[in-house]
C-alpha positions in Angstrom: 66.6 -180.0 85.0 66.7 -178.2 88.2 66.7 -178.8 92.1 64.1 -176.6 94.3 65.6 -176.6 98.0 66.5 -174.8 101.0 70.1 -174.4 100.4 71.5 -174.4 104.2 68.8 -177.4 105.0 70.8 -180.9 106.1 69.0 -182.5 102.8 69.8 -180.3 100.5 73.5 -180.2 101.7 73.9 -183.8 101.0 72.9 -183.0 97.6 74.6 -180.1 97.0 78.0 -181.9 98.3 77.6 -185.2 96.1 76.7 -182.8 93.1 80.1 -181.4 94.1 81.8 -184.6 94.2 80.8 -185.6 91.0 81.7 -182.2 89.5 78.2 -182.0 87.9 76.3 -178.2 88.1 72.5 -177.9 89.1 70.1 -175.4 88.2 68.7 -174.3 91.7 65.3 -173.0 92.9 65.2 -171.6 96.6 62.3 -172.8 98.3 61.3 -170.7 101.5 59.8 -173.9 104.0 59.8 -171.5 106.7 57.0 -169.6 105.3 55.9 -172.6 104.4 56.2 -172.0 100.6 56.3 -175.9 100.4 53.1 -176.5 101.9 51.7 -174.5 98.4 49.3 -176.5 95.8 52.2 -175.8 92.9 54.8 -177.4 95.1 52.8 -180.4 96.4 52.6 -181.4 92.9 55.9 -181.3 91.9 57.2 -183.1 95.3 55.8 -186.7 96.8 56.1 -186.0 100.3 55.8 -182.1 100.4 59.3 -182.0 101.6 62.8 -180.5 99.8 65.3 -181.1 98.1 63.2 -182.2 94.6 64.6 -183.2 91.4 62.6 -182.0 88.3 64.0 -183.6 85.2 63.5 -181.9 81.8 60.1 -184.2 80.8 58.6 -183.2 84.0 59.5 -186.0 85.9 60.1 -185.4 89.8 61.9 -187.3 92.4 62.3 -186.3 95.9 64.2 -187.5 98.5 68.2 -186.5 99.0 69.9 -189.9 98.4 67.6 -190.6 95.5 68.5 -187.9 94.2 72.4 -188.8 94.6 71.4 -192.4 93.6 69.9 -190.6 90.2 73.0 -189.1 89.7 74.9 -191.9 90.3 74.0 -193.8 87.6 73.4 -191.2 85.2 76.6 -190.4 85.5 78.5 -193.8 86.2 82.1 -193.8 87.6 84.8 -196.7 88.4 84.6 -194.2 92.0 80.8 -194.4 93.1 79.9 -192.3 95.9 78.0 -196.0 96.4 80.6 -198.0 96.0 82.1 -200.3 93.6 82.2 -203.6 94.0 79.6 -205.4 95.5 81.3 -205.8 99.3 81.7 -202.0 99.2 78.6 -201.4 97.9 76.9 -203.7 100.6 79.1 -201.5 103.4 78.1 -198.4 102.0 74.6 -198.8 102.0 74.7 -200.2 105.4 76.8 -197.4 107.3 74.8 -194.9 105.3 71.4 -196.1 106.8 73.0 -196.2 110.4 74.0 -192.7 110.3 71.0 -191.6 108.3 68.7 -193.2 111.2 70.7 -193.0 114.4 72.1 -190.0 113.8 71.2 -187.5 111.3 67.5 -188.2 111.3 67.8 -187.7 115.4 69.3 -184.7 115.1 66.3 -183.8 112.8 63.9 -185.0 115.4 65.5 -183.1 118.4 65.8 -179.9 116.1 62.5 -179.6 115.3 60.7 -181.0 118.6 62.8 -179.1 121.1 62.7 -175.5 118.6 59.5 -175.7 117.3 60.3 -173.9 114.5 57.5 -176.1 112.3 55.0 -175.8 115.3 52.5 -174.2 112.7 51.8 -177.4 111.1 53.5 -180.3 113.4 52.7 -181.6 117.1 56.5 -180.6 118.6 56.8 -182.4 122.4 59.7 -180.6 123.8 60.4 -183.5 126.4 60.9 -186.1 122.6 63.4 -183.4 121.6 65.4 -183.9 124.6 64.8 -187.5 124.3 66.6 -187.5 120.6 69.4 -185.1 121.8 70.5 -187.5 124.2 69.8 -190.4 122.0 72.1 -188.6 119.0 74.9 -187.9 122.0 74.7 -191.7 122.5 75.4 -192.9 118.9 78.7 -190.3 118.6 80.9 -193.1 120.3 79.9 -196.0 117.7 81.1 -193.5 115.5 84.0 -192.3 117.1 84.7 -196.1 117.3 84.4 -197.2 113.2 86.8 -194.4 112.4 88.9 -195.5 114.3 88.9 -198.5 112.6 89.2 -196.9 109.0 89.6 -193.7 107.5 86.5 -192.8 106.5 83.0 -193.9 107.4 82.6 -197.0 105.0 85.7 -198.0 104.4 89.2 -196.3 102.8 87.3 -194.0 100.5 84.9 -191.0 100.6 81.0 -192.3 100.2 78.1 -190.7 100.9 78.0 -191.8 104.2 80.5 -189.5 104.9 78.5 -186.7 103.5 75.2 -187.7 105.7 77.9 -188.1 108.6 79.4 -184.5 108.4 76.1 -183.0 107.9 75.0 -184.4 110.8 78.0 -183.5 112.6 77.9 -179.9 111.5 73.8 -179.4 112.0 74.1 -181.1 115.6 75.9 -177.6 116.8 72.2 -176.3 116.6 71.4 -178.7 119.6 75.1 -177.7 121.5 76.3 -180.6 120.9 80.6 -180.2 119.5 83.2 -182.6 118.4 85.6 -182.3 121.4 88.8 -184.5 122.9 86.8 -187.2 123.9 86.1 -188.0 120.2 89.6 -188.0 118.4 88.9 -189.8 115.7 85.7 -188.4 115.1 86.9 -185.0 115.7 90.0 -185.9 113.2 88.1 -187.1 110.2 85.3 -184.2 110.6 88.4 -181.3 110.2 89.5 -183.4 107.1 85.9 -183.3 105.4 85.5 -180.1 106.4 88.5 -179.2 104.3 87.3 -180.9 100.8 86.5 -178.2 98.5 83.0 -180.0 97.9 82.3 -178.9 101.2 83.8 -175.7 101.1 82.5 -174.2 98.5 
């Protein structure tokens, strides 16, 4: 099997760090989007939604999306330590802080990247004015976050989940819209130095 993505892309990190986790290795296939190498007829067929990271299993079988690609993994490769969650409470409180950050934060941070950039303008409508719009709006959800860990150690609970990977990417791709972790976010600014320092993320 192998992975086609844009190795430095927020997707494709979330992939790349749960592979990590998991201790699994991943035949990779750069994929140049800036050229818009994705946009060819040969890509379009491997991927549903023209985007990366994609999963291409050895029959030919293709999923896209990051986190069903982790969710693949997952339960290929079971563990009593699911990046998901084990039981069905943390399961439940996984999924649900993972969708929070994935939609009021990271996904922002996408949306202000790209509108206020224009670095896809080629072949997207970019309003500059929308990209301030999300800046702000991702600037506004950093204290509900700064809140829950102050509540608990990581984002979900006591354990590392893959919220915690979509919540550090997001928190290490929002320095592209000058936006840093500073003193008025302790907690936030705590649990984002001790992330940073798993070799999962290192590496």
């Amino acid at each position: 099997m192998k992975i086609y993505e844009l190795a430095p892309s927020p997707s494709a990190r979330r992939v790349s760090i749960f592979l990590a986790e998991m201790g699994l290795n991943v035949e990779r296939i750069s994929i140049d989007i800036r050229s818009g190498e994705n946009l060819s007829d040969t890509f379009q067929a491997k991927s549903q939604n023209g985007l990366i990271p994609v999963l291409e299993l050895d029959d030919g079988t293709t999923i896209s999306e990051s986190v069903a690609i982790c969710r693949y993994f997952d339960e290929t490769h079971p563990s009593e330590n699911s990046l998901f969650g084990s039981t069905p409470l943390e399961k439940s409180q996984v999924e649900m802080w993972q969708r929070i950050v994935e939609f009021k934060g990271l996904f922002v941070a996408m949306q202000a990247f790209r509108n206020l950039t224009g670095v896809y303008k080629d072949r997207e409508t970019c309003v500059e004015s929308w990209g301030e719009v999300s800046r702000q709006r991702l600037m506004a959800f950093l204290p509900s976050l700064e809140k829950r860990l102050s509540e608990s150690a990581f984002v979900a609970g006591e354990r590392f989940t893959i919220a915690d990977i979509t919540a550090y990417v997001m928190c290490n791709f929002m320095k592209n819209l000058d936006i840093n972790l500073d003193a008025s976010l302790p907690h936030l600014q705590a649990w984002f130095e001790k992330v940073s320092q798993r070799p999962s993320v290192r590496q």
